[in-house]
N, C-alpha and C positions, 0 to 999 in steps of 0.2 A: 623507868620503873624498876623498883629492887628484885631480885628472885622470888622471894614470899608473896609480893605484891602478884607477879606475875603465876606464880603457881592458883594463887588464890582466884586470880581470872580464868585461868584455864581451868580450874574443879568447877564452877560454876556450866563450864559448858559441856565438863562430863555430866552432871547432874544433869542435862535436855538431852542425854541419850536414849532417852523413852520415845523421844520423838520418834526416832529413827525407826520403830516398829510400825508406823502407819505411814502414809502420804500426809502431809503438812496439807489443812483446807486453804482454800482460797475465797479473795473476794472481790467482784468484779464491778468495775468502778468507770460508768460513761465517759466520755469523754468525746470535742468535736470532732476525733481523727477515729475515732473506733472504741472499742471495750480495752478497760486496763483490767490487765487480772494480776492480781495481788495476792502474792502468796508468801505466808509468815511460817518461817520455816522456825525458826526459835534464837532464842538470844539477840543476838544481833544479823543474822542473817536472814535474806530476804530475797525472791524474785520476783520479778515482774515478766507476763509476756504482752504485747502490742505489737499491733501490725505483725506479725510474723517473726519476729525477733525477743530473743530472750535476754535479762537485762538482769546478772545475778549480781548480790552488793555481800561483802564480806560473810565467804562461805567459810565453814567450819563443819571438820568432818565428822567430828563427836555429834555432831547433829541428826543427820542422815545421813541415807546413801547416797550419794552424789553421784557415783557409777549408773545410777537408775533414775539422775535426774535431764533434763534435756540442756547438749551444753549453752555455753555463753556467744551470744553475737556480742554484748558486752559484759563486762568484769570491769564493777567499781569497788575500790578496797581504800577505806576511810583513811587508818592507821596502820601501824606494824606490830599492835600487838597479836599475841598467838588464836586468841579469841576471836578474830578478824581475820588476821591475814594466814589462812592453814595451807603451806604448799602443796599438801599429798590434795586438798580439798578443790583448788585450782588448778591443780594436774589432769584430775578426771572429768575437768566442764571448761577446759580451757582448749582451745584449735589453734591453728595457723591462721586462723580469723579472725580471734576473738580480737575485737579493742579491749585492753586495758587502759582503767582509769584510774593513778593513787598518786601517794604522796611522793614529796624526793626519798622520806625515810622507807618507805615501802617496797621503792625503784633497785634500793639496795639488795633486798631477798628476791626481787620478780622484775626480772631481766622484758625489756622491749615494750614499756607501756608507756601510754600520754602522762608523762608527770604533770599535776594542776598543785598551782598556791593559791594560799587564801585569795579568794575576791577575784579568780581569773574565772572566763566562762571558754567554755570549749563546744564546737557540733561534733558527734561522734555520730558517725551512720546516719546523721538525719536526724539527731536526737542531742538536742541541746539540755548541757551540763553544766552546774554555774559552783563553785568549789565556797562555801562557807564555813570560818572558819571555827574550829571546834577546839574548846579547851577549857581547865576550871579556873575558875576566880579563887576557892575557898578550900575545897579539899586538897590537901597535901601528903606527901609519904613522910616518914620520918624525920626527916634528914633537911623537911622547909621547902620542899621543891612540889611543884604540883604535878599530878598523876599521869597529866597531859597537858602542857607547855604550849603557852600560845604560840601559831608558829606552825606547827609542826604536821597535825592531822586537821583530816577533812570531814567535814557533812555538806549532804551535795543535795540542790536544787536538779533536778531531773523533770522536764518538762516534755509532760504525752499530749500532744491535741493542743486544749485550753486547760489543760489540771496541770500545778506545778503541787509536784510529788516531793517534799523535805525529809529527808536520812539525814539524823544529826550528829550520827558516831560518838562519840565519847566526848563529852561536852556539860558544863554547865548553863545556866540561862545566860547567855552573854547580852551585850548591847547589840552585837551583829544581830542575831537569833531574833530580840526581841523587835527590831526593826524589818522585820520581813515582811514582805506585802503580796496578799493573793496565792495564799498557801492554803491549796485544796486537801491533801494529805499531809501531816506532820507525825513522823515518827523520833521520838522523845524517849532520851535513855534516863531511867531511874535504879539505877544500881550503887547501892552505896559501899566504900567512900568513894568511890570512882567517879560520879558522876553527878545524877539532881537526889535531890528530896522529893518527895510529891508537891511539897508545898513550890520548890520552885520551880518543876514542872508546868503548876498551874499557874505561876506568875509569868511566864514564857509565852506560856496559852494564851492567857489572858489578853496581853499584849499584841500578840499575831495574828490571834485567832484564825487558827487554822478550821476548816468546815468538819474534818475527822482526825481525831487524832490518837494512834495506835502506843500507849506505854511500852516500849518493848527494850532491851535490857535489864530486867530488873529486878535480876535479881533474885532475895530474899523479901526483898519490899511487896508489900501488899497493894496491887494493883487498884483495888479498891480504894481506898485513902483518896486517889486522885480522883473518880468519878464524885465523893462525897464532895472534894473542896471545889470542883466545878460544877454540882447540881444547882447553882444560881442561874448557870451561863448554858442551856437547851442548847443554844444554836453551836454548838462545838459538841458533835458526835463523839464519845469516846466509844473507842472497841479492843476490850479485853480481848486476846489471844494467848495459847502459850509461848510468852516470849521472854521467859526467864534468861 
């Protein structure tokens, strides 16, 4: 991605610096191994805690304060962009403990973690990770190349219990995506040019039919758009958050 391209993702996550003046809510989500508690911190970043272990995915410190959040037994990081992968943001929720989970290109800025490629599954701590792969079909930079190259970055199946949890990081509706089976949570980026439309959003949905699924990247885009073009389809829970 060009400088411009990347400045332009990184103001987007200056803009969810508002977050940082409260605690990000949470939402807690059954499961046969215990309660998953889900918490949308904004943009692309997210935690989970289960079973006693905390499960952070592409933190960013424009976001909140991470110094004041509890650290990681694991650290999953999709891609290498700055909007994802913030080192000062992984410094202060990262141990001598933590698992990391990212890409080879990620491996590059964050020394000593489980590199995963597309289509590989991994157990970390007891918590099985399955690497899908994320990239665009259609939107491209200037220059004819896409914003994110098949290949390259990850959206990770994360399985708590009987609920398989989907982070789809930076990604268009691919064939992978749309072939997914028994997706309890799906979190679906809509940030344009970078990523879906709403429409193909819900043609992903559609297809997967995930039981909840959280718009989160996205942006400028009106999160509503997606609710209206899947108000046919009840049994796919959408749940707005602030997750620009």
């Amino acid at each position: 991605m060009n400088k411009v391209s990347l400045l332009a993702i990184v103001s987007i996550c200056f803009a969810s610096v508002a977050l940082a003046q409260g605690q990000p809510k949470s939402d807690v989500l059954s499961t046969s191994a215990g309660d998953l508690k889900i918490t949308c911190i904004g943009h692309a970043s997210l935690m989970f805690s289960f079973q006693g272990e905390i499960i952070h995915v592409d933190p960013c410190g424009k976001l909140t304060d991470y110094s004041k959040l509890p650290k990681a037994d694991i650290l999953v990081i999709t891609h290498e962009h700055p909007d994802h992968l913030d080192p000062a943001a992984i410094k202060m929720i990262r141990t001598t403990n933590t698992a990391v989970v990212l890409t080879a290109s990620c491996a590059e800025e964050v020394g000593g973690g489980i590199v995963m490629k597309n289509g590989t599954v991994q157990t970390v701590k007891g918590v099985r990770i399955e690497a899908v792969p994320a990239y665009n079909l259609i939107h491209k930079r200037n220059d004819g190349l896409p914003f994110h190259p098949k290949g390259v970055g990850n959206g990770y199946i994360i399985t708590f219990g009987d609920r398989r949890i989907y982070i789809a990081g930076d990604t268009e509706n691919t064939q992978e995506m749309k072939a997914l089976k028994g997706i309890a949570v799906a979190f679906l980026p809509m940030n344009l040019p970078y990523t879906m439309t709403p429409a193909m959003v819900a043609d992903a949905a559609k297809a997967f039919r995930p039981k909840i699924l959280y718009p989160y990247h996205y942006g400028e885009t009106d999160p509503s758009i997606l609710r209206d073009l899947l108000k046919s389809d009840p049994q796919i829970e959408i749940r707005i958050r602030g997750m620009k």
